[in-house]
N, C-alpha and C positions, 0 to 999 in steps of 0.2 A: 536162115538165121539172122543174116544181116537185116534183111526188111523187116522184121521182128522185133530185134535192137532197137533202128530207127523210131519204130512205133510205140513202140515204150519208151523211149528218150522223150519223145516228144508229148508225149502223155504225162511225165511226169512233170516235161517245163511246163503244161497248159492247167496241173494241179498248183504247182509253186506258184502260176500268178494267182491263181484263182485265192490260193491261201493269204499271199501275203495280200490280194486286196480283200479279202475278208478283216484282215486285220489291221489294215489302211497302212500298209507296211510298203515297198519297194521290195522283188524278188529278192536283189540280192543281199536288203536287208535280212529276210530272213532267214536265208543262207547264212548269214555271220550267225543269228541267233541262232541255228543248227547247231552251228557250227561250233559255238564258242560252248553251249552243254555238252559237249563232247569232248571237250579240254579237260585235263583235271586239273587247271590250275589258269588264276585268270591270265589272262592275255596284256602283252603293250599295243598299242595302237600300229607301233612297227610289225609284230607277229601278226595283229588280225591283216597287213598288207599283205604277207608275205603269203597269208591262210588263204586271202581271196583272191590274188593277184590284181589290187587293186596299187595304186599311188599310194605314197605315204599322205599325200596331198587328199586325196578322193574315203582312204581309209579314218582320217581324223575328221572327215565331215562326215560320214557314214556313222561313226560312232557318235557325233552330236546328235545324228537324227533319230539313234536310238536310245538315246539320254533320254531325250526330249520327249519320248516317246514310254520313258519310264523302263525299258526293257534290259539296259544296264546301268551300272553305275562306275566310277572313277573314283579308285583309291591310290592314295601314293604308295610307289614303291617299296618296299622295307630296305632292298638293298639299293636302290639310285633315288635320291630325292628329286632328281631333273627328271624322273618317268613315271608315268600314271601306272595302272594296271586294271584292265576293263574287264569285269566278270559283268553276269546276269544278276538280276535283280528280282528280288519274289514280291516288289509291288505292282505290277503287271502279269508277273506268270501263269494266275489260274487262269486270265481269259486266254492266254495263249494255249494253256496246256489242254485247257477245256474245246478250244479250237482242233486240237488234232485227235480228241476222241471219237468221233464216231471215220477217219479216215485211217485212226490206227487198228479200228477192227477189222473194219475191210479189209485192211493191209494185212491181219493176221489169221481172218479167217481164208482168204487165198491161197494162203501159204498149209491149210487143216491138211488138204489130201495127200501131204509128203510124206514118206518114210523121212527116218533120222539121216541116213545116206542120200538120200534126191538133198533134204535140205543143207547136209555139208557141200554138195555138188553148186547147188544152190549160191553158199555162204562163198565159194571159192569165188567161183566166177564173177559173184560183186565187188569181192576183192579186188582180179584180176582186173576187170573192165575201171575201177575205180584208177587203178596204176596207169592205165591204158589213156583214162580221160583225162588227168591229173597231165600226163607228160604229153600227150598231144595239145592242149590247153598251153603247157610252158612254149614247147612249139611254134604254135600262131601266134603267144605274144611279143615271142623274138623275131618275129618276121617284122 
């Protein structure tokens, strides 16, 4: 099972570059842009550090390079006028979104030959392994 793990870890780092240079992006740019559709609410440049475990320093140029790149934008605060709040932006998103359609099929036609119980079995253990990856990652960066 572990060699398995491995092999799919690393299958999906060697999609993530492949993606984010299809879209002249930096991996873990578009990790944050994963990442931040999945927020319900936009982000401060402190929260996207805290989301990627990057610097406050490395997080505020990370979100200029996706400014720049049209993939968010920067609103002020409602409640702090000294803090921006960075969501997505839908003048760049179709080619992004357009970018993961033919790897979301894949990704769903893989997943056809499950019963509803393989796929909660499924749903769990991404969970699990996500907890897993999430505090091993906190781990080595306090090292």
């Amino acid at each position: 099972m572990t060699e398995a793990a491995r092999r799919q870890h690393a299958a999906y780092a060697l999609f993530n570059q492949a993606m984010a240079d299809r879209l002249g992006l930096h991996p873990t740019d578009l990790q944050c842009v994963s990442l931040l559709g999945l927020e319900p609410a936009p982000l401060t440049t402190g929260e996207i550090a805290k989301l990627t475990g990057l610097t406050s320093g490395s997080a505020t140029r990370l979100v200029d390079r996706l400014e720049r790149a049209g993939l968010v934008e920067r609103n002020p605060d409602p409640d702090d006028r000294r803090r921006t709040r960075v969501s997505l932006t839908a003048h760049r998103a179709p080619e992004a979104d357009a970018a993961w359609d033919a790897p979301a099929d894949a990704f769903a036609e893989a997943l056809e030959g499950f019963t509803d119980e393989e796929l909660a079995v499924i749903e769990r253990y991404l969970h699990r392994t996500t907890e897993v990856g999430s505090a091993q990652t906190e781990r080595l960066r306090r090292r």
